[in-house]
C-alpha positions as CSV (number, residue, x, y, z in Angstrom):
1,X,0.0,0.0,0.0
2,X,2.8,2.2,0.9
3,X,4.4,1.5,-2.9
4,X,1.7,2.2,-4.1
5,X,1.1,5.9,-2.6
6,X,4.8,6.4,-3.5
7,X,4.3,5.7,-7.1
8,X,0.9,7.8,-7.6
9,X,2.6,10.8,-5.1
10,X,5.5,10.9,-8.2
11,X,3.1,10.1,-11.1
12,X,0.8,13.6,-9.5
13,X,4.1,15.5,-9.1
14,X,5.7,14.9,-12.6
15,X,1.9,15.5,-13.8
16,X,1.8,18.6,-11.8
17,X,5.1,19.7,-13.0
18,X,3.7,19.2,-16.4
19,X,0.6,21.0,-16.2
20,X,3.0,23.9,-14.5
21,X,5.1,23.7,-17.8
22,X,2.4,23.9,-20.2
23,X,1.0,26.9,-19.2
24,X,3.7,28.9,-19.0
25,X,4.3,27.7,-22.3
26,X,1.1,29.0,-23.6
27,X,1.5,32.2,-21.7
28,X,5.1,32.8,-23.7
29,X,3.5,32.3,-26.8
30,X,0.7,34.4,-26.4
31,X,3.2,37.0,-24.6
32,X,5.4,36.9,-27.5
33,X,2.6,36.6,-30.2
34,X,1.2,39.9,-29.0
35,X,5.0,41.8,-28.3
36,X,7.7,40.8,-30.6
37,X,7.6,42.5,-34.3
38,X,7.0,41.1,-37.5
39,X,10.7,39.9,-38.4
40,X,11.0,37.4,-35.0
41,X,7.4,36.6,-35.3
42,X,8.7,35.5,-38.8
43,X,11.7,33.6,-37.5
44,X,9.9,32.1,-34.6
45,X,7.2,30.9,-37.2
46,X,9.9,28.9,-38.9
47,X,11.5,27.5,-36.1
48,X,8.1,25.8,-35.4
49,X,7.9,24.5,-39.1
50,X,11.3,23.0,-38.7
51,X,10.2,21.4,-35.4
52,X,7.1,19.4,-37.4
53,X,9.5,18.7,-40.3
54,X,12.9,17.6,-38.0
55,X,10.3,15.3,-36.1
56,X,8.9,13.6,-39.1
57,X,12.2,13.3,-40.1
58,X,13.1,11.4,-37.3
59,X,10.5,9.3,-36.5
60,X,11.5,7.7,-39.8
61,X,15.6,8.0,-39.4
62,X,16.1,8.4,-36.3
63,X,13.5,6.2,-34.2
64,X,13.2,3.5,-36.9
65,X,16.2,3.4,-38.2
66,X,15.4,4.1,-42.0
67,X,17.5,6.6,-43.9
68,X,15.2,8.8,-45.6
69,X,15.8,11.9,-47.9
70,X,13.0,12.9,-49.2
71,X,11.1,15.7,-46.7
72,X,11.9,18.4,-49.4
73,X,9.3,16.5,-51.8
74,X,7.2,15.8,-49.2
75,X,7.4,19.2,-48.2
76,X,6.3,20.5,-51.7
77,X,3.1,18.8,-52.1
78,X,1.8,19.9,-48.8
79,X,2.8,23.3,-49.6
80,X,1.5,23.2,-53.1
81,X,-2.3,21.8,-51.5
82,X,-2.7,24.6,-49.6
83,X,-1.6,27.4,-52.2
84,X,-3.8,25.8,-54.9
85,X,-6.6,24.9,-52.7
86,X,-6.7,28.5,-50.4
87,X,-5.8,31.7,-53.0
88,X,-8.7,33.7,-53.7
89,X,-10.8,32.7,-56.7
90,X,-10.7,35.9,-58.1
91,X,-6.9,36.5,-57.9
92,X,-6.4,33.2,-60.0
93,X,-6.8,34.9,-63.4
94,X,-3.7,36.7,-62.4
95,X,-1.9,34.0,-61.3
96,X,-2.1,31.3,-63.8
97,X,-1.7,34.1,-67.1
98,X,0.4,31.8,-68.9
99,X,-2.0,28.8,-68.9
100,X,-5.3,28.9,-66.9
101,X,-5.9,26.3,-63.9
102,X,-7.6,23.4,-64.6
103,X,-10.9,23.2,-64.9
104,X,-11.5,20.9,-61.9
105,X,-9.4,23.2,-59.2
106,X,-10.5,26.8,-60.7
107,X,-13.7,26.9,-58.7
108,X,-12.7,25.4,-55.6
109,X,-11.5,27.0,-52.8
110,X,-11.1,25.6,-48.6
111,X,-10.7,26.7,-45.6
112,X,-6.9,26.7,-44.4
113,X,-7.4,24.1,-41.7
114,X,-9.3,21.8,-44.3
115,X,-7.0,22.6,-46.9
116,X,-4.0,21.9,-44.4
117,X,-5.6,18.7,-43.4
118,X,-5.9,17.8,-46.9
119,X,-2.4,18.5,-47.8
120,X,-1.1,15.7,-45.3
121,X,-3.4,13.3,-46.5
122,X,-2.4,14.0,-50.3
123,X,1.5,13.6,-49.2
124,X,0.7,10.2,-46.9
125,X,-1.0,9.1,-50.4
126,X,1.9,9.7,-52.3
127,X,4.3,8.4,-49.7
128,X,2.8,5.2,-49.9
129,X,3.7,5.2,-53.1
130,X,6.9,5.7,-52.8
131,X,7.4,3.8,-50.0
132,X,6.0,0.6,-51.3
133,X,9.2,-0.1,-53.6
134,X,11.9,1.9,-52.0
135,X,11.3,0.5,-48.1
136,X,12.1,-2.6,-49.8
137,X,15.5,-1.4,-49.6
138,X,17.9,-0.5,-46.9
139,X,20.6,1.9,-46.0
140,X,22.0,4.7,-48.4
141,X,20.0,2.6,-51.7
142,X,17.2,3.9,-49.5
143,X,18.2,7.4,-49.1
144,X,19.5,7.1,-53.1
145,X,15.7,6.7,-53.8
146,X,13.6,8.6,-51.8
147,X,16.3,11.5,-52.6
148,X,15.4,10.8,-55.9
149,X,11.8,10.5,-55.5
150,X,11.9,14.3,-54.3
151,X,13.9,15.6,-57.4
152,X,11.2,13.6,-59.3
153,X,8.2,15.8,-57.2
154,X,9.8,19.1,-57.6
155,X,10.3,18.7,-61.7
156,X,6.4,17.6,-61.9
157,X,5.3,20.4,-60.0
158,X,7.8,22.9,-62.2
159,X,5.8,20.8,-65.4
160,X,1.9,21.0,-64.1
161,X,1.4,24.8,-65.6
162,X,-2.2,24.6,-65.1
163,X,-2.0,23.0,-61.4
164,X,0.8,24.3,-59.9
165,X,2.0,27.5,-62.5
166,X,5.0,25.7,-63.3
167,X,8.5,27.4,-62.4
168,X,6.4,31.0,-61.5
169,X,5.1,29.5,-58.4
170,X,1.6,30.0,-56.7
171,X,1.4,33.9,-55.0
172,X,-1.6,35.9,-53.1
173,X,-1.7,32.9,-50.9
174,X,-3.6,33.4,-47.9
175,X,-1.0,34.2,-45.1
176,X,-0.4,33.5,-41.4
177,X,1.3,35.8,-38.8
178,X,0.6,34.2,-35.4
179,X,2.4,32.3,-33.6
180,X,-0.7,30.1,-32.6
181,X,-1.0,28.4,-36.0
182,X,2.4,27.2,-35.6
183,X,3.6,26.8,-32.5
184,X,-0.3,25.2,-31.5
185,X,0.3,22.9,-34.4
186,X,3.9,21.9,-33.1
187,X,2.9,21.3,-30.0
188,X,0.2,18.8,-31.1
189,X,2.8,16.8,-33.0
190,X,5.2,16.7,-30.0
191,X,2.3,15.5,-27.9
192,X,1.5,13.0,-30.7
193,X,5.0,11.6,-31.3
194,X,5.5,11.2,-27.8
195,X,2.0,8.9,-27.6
196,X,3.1,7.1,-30.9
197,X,7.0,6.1,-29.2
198,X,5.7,5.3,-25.7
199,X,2.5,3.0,-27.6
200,X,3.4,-0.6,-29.1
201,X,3.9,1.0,-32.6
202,X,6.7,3.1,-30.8
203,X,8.8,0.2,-29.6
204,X,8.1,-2.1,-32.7
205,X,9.7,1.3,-34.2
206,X,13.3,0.9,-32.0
207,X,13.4,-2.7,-32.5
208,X,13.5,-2.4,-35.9
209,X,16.2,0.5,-35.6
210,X,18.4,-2.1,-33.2
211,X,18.1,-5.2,-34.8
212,X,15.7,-5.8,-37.9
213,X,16.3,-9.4,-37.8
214,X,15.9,-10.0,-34.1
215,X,12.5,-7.8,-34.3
216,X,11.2,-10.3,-37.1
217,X,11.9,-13.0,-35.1
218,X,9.9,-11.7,-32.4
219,X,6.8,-11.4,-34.4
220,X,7.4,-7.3,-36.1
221,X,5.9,-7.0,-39.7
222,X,9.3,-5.3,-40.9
223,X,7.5,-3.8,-44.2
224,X,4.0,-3.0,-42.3
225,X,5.8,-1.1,-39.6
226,X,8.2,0.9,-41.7
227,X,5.6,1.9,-44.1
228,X,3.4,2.8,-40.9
229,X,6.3,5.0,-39.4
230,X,6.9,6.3,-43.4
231,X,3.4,6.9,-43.6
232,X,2.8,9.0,-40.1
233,X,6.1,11.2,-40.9
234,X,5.1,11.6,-44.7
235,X,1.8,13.1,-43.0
236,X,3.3,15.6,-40.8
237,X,5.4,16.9,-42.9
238,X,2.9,17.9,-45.7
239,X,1.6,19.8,-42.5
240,X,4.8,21.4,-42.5
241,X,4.7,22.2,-46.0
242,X,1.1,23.5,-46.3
243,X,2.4,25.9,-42.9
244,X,5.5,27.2,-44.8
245,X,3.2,27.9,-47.8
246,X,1.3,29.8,-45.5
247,X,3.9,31.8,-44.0
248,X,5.7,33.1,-46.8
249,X,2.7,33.7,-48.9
250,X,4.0,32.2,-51.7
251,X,5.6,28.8,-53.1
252,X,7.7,27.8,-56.2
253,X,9.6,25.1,-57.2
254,X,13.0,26.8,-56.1
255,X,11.9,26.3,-52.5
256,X,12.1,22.5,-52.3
257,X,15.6,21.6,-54.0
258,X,17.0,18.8,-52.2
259,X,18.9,20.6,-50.4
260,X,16.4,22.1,-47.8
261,X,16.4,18.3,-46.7
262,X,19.9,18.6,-45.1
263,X,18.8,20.9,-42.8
264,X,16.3,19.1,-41.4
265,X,19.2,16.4,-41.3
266,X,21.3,18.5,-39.7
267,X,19.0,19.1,-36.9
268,X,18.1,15.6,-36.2
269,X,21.8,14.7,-36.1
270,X,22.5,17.8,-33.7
271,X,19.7,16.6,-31.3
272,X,20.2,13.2,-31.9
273,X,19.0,10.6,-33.7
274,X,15.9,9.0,-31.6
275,X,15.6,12.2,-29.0
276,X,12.1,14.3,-29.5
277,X,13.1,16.8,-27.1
278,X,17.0,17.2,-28.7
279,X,15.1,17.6,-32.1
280,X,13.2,20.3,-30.8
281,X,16.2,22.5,-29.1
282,X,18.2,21.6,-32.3
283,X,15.5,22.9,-34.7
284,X,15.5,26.7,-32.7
285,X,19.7,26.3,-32.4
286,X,20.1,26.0,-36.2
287,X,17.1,27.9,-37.2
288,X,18.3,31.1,-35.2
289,X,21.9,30.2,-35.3
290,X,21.3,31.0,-39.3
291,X,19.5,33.9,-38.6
292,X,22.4,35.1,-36.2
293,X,25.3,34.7,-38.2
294,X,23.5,36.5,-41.6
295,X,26.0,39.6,-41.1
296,X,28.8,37.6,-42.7
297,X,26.9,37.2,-45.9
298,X,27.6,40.6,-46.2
299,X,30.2,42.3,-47.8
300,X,32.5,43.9,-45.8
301,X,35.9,45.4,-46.5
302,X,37.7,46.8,-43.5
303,X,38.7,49.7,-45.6
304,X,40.1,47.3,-48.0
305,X,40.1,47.2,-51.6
306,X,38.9,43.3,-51.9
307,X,35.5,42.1,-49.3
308,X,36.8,40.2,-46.8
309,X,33.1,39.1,-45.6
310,X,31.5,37.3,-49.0
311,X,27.9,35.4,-49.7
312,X,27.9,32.1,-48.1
313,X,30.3,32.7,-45.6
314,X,27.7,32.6,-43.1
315,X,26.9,28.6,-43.7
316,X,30.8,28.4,-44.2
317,X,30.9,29.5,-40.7
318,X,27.8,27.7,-39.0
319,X,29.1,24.6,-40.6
320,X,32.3,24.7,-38.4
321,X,30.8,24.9,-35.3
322,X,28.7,22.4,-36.0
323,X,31.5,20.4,-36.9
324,X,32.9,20.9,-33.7
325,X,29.7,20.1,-31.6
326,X,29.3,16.9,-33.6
327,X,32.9,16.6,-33.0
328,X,32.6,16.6,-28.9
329,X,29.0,15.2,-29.1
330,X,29.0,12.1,-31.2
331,X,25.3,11.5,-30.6
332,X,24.1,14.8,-30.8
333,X,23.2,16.8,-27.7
334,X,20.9,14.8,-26.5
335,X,21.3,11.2,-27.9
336,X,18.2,8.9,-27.5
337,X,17.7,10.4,-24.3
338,X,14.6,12.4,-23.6
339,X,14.6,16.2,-21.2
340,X,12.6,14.4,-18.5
341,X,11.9,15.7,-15.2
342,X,13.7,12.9,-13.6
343,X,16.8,13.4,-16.2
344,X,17.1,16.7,-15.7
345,X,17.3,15.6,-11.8
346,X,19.7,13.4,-12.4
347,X,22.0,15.7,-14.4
348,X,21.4,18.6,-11.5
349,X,22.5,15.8,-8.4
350,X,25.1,15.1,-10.5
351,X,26.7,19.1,-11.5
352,X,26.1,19.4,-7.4
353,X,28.2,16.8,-7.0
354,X,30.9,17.2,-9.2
355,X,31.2,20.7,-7.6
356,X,30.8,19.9,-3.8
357,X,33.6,17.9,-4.8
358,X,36.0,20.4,-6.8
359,X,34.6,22.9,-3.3
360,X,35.8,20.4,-1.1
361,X,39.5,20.0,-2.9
362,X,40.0,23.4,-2.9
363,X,39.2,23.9,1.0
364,X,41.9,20.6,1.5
365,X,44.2,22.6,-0.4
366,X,43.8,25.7,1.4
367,X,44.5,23.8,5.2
368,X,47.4,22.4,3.6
């Protein structure tokens, strides 16, 4: 009986401590929704965007063990849902001048939450698609593929004049400024991943990431669960999408080169592969690290007749220090460990430690 208040006294306080957590939460959002101008509002915007695309991401690579490349694509067609499906009927004359939009999309225009919705669902279609020959294969013939399979989604969009206005992209789209879309959106997903990790999909998930032919043996449907986890990632990354659409205002094929999937790589290995909470911190470090470090992608010449300071000497320069962080933290900064209450506990007892003990050999020293 005794055991058991023990264990409901902790399970109330980490609750409580929860609850506590939450609100304050809510309370910065709405403080900062309603003080900060435009330009962080922007930048804060995107950090939560990243956040829903760096956890996709890892659900697939980093908690399944899958080596995906394809969240640009995936990206795309979210993004491209919401700008076909939400600009104004009557500013889609202008838009599509070249060719008109199709018949069967001209007259059709949703909500942003339906359309947002909708955009998932379209990319989890199309991800089965691709899933259904290329989880068949493993390692970098996996990332080869899906890589692939995002080259092949941006060059069909950049083709579809009447859909998608080819290479001049979709503008006028319907925009959003507060922080509640995506931060409320963000949070949702975190509270959803974490469900889906700690449920018997979310360990079926690790045991194929440890040992694919130990978890068949023990009864895991290797192709069912990677096309589930594939699937669930694909989905919450066309909400991405559709929110980045949304934010900028506008989307073109540009946007979605392959490379804008390295940085969503780069934040899952910074945070570490299999952490949600590591994803989350690395997503705001490299999102306004970026920002931070623009002023070298300007030139400057110290009185000099040559710039010293040249574009891309700002991701010249990020990429260092990342380097050196990956460098010193092989796993990321947070490995596959989680910020729990009872780890952040456990890392406080031991900093105490380590410094009533540095305290103590320095007051030995001293008598001597």
């Amino acid at each position: 009986m005794k055991e058991l208040q023990n264990s409901l006294g902790a399970y109330l306080k980490l609750h409580w401590k929860t609850a506590v957590f939450l609100v304050v939460l809510l309370l910065g959002i709405g403080l900062a929704d309603q003080f900060v101008d435009s330009y962080m509002r922007r930048i804060l915007n995107l950090c939560a965007i990243y956040v829903i695309v760096s956890l996709a991401m890892n659900l697939v690579n980093g908690f399944t063990g899958q080596f995906s490349l394809g969240q640009a694509g995936f990206m795309a067609i979210g993004a491209y849902t919401v700008a076909v499906f939400t600009v104004p009927i009557e500013s889609r004359a202008a838009i599509f001048y070249l060719e008109p939009m199709a018949p069967f999309l001209a007259n059709i225009q949703l909500p942003f939450i339906v359309a947002l919705i909708l955009g998932g669902l379209v990319t989890a279609v199309v991800a089965f698609f691709i899933g259904y020959p290329c989880l068949r294969l493993r390692g970098d013939y996996l990332a080869i593929a899906t890589l692939g399979f995002s080259e092949i989604i941006r060059i069909v969009f950049t083709n579809t004049q009447s859909i998608t206005n080819g290479a001049l992209g979709i503008k006028s789209i319907p925009t959003i400024s507060s922080l509640w879309w995506t931060f409320g959106i963000a949070l949702i997903i975190i509270i959803a991943t974490v469900l889906l990790i700690n449920s018997t999909y979310g360990r079926a998930f690790k045991s194929i990431r440890e040992d694919e032919i130990a978890a068949e043996a023990m009864g895991v449907g290797l192709f069912k669960t990677k096309m589930t986890s594939f699937l669930i990632g694909a989905f919450f990354t066309g909400i991405g999408g559709g929110l980045f659409a949304a934010l900028l205002g506008t989307v073109d094929p540009k946007q979605f080169y392959f490379t804008l999937t390295y940085n969503f790589l780069l934040i899952i290995v910074l945070g570490g592969m299999g952490s949600i909470s590591g994803t989350v911190i690395a997503s705001f470090v490299v999102t306004l690290g970026q920002e931070a470090l623009r002023f070298l992608d300007e030139p400057m010449a110290f009185g000099l007749d040559l710039p010293i300071f040249r574009p891309g000497l700002r991701m010249v320069v990020f990429s260092f220090l990342l380097m050196v962080i990956v460098l010193f933290y092989r796993k990321g900064l947070m490995g596959t460990n989680e910020l729990t209450w009872d780890f952040m506990a456990e890392k406080y007892r031991a900093l105490k430690k380590r410094l009533g003990g540095k305290k103590t050999a320095t007051e030995g020293g001293a008598k001597k």
